[in-house]
N, C-alpha and C positions, 0 to 999 in steps of 0.2 A: 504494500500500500504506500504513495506518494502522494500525499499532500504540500501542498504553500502556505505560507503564511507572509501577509504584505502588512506589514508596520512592526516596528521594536519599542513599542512602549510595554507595559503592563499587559494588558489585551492582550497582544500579539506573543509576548514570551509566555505565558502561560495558557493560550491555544499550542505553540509548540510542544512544549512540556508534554502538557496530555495527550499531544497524541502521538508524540514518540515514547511515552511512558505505553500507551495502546499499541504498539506496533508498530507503528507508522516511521518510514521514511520523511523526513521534513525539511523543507530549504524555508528561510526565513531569510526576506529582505526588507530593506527598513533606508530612504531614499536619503536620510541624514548621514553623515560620516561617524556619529555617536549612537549609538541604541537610549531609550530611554524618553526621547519625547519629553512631554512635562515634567516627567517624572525625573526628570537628568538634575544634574547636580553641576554647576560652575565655581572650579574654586581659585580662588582670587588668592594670593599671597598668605595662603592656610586656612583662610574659613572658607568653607563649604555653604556655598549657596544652594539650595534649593528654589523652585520656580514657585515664590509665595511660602506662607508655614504650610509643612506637609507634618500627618500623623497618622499613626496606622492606628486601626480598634482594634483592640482586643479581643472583642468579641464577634470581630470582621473576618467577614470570608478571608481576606486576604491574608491577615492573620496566620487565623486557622489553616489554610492550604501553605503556605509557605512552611508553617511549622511544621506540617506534616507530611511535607518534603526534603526537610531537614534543613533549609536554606535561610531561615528566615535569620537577619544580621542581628547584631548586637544592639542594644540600644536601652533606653528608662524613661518609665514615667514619671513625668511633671510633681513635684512635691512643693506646694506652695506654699506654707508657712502660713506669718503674718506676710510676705509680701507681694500676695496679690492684690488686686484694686479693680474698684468698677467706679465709671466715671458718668456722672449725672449732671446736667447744668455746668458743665465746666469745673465739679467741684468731685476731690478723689474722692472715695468711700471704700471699707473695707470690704475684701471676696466675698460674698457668697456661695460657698461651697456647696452643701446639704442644709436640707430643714431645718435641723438644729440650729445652726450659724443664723437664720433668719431672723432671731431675737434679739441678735448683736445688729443686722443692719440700721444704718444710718439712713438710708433713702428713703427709707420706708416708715411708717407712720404703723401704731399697734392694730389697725382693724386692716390695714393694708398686708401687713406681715401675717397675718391670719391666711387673706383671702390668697396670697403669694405661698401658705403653705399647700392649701388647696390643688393651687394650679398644679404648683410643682410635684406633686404626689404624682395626677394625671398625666403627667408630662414624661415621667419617669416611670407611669404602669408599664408599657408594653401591651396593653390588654389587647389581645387580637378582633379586629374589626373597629376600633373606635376610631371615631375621627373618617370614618367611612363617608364618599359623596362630598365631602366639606374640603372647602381650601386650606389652607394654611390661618389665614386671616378671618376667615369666617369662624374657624374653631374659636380661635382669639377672642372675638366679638362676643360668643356664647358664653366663654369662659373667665372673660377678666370684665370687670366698673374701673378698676380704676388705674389712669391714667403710668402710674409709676411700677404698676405690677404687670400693666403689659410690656412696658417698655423693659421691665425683668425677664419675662416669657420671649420676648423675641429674642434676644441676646441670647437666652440659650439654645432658641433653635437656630442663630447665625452662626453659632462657633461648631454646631454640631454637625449641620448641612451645608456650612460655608456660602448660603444663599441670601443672598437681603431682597428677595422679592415674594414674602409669603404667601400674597395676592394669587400667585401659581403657582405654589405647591400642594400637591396634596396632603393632608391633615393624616391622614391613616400610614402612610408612608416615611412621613416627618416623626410622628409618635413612634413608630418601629425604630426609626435609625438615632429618636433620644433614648431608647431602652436599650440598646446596644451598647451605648455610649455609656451611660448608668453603671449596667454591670459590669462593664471590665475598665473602661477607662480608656488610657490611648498611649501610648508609646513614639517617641522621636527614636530616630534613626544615626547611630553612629556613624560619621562620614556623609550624611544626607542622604538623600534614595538614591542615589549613583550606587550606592553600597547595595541594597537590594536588587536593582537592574542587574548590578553587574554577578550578583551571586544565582539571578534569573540565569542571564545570558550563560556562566558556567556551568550551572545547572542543562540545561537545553545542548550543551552540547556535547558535555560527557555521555550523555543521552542520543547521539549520532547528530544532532539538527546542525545543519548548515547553514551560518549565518554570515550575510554579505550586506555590505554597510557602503551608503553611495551609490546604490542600485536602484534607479527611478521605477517604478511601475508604471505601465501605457495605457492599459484598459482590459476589461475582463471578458469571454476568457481568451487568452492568446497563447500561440506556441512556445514564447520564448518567457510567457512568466506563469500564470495559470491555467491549468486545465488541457494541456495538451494529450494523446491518448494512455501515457501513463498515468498521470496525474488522476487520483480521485475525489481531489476536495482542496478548495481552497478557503482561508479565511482572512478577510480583509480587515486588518485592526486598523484603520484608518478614521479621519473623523469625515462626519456626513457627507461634507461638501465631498472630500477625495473619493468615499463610496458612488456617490452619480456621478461625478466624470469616470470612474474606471467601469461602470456596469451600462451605464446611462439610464438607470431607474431612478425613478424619483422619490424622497422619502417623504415624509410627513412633518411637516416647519419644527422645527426646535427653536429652544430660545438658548442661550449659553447662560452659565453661571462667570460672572466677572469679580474679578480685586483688583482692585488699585493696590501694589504693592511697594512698603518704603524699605529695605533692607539696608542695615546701617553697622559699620562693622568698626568696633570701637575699642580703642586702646586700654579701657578698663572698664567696669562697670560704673557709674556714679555712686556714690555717697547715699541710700534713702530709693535707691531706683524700687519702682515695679518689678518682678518677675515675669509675670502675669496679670494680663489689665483687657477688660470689656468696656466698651461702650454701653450704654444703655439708652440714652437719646441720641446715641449717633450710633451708627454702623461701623465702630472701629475696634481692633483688636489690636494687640501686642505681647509680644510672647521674647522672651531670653532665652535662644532654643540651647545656647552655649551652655545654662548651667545645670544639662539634663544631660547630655552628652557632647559626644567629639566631633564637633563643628569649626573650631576657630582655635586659633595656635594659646599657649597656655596661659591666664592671665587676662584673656580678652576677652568679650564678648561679640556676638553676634544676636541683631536684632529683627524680629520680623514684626512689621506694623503694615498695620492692612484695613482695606477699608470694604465693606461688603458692597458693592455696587448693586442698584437696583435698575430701572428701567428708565434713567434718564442718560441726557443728553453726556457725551463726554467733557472733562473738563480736568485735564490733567493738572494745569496750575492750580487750581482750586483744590483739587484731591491731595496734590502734593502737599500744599500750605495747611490743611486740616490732619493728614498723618504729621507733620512735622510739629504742629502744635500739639498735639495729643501725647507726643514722646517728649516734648517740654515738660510737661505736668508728670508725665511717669519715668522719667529719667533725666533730673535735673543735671544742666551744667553737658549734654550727650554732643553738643555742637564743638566742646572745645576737644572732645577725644577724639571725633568722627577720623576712623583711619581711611575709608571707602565706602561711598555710599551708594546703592544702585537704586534707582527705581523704575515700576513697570507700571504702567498707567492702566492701560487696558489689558489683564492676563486674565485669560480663558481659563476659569477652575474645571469646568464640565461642562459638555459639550448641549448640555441640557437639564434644564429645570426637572425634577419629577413631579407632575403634574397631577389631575384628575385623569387624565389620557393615557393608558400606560404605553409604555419603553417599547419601540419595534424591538421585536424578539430575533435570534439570533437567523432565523430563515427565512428574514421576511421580506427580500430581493423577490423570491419565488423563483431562483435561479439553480439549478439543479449542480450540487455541488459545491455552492456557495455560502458561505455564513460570516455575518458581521461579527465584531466585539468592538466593545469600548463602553468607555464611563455614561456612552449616551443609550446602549443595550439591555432587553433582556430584564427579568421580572424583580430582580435578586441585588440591593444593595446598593449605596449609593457612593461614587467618588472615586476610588480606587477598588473598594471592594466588588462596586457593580463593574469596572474593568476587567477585573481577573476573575470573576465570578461566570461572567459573558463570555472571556476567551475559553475556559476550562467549558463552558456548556456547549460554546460553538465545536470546540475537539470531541467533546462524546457525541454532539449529533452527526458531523463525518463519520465517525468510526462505525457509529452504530448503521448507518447506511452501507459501509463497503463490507461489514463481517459477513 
């Protein structure tokens, strides 16, 4: 059995895997010079950038399949202390962790901290089918009065889903991937996900897969990439748009998930900084990914501040000037250390909201032999998990066709 596999992100090495773990012969090309896609890692004079804060669940497929691959890298979870911070009105306040913590916040008023324990119970059941039919924002609307407990409730579904447009997400789907989140937590990546890619990539090929890098793909199916008469299955881990130019079908509109991202790499930590800091009336996050693992040379920090984008217009200077502000207040004094600083105005988290509509599914080309993956595929997980989640379902429906 000969299968393709076109794209080297997540998706794309974990369709290989499975299906040379199944038997399978497998060439894997990938049109970049580096395998990894978003998931790649740039490292700059010792820290390792990542493309925005990346964090794997615990209780995530990709997790779980890596581990049970043996591949998954070294890495820790986040332990905040006292120096996490949620920021309301311009003004810090201490984390909010768990329910318990909720009697210490500041933001919060005592009938408010009630109705904020409430939410967050729901928000962390898992209960299967709730939040069924309903948006994201609609759930919201049923479930919070007051003004500062929503703006608590969205903050945790933006850190959780990485999405700041509730308005389209589905409520039953968002509730699943906050109970994931709940029970295990989430883990940063030693070395950044380059380190995972790259234990993918060795993985995949101790495993026979032949991987060639700088190899454009033309279109589907052809002699010289997919589906010629050995070949019995190709899977295209590409993202949508590259899917209808290589098949010429057309898929169903997605919308992407965005961050504006400030990555700032600094010659020490300040005096009193955040670790860990939410927005609650803004859409901004910040995270110290340096003092959880090995990201940034010893002594330093590296910082990810990021802004959740929603459905407006661009506006990079303005995105710029409110992450820079934001890391004023939770990293006093960060301008006089700045060793390097990068920022991404418009970076594609996921190639799609998950909505009321669900996920074209990995066969839904209807092209005989063909199956998509990626973070926009497929019924199972959202981000990286629904990546690798997609690739590994698109390799058993191949397989299970040619046995």
């Amino acid at each position: 059995m000969e299968f393709n596999v076109i794209g080297g992100g997540p998706a794309g090495l974990a369709a290989a895997i499975e299906l040379a773990r199944g038997g399978g012969r497998v060439r894997l090309i990938e049109q970049h010079h580096e395998l990894g896609g978003r998931a790649g890692t740039v490292v700059k004079d010792g820290f390792s950038l990542n493309f925005g804060p990346h964090a794997v669940y615990l209780q995530g497929f990709t997790y779980r399949t890596l581990t049970d691959w043996g591949i998954m890298p070294s890495g820790s979870s986040p332990v905040l202390g006292d120096r996490g911070a949620m920021v309301r009105h311009g003004r810090r306040h201490g984390f909010v962790r768990d329910i318990p913590s909720l009697a210490f916040s500041t933001f919060l008023n005592p009938l408010e901290k009630v109705e904020a324990a409430a939410v967050v119970s729901k928000l962390r059941a898992s209960t299967p089918g709730a939040g069924a039919g309903l948006s994201m924002a609609q759930w919201l609307d049923l479930e919070t009065r007051s003004a500062a407990v929503r703006d608590f409730a969205q903050a945790l579904v933006r850190v959780s889903t990485y999405c700041g447009q509730p308005e389209m997400q589905s409520a039953e789907v968002v509730l699943e991937q906050l109970g994931i989140a709940n029970r295990g937590g989430v883990t940063y990546v030693d070395g950044g996900w380059q380190s995972m890619i790259g234990a993918m990539a060795a993985c995949a090929r101790s495993l026979g897969v032949e991987i060639e890098t700088g190899v454009p793909a033309k279109h589907v199916p052809a002699k010289d990439v997919p589906n010629n008469d050995a070949t019995q299955g190709t899977v295209l881990a590409v993202s949508p748009h590259e899917v209808e130019h290589l098949t010429g079908r057309k898929l169903p509109a997605m919308t992407n998930i965005r961050m504006a991202c400030l990555d700032l790499c600094l010659t020490s930590l300040p005096e009193g900084s955040a670790v860990f800091a939410l927005g609650l009336d803004q859409p901004l996050y910040l995270s110290v990914h340096s003092e959880w693992v090995k990201v940034a040379p010893p002594g330093k920090a590296l910082v990810h501040v990021a802004k959740y984008k929603g459905g407006e217009a661009a506006d990079a200077a303005g995105d710029r000037t409110e992450l820079e502000n934001f890391a004023d207040l939770l990293l006093p004094g960060w301008r006089n250390r700045a060793e390097y600083i990068r920022f991404l105005p418009e970076m594609t988290v996921s190639h799609a909201v998950t909505g009321l509509t669900p996920r074209p599914d990995v066969d839904a080309l209807g092209l005989d032999g063909v199956r998509i993956a990626g973070d926009w595929v497929g019924p199972e997980g959202m981000l990286a998990d629904a990546a690798v989640a997609s690739g590994v379902r698109a390799a058993r429906s191949l397989l299970s066709v040619a046995a």
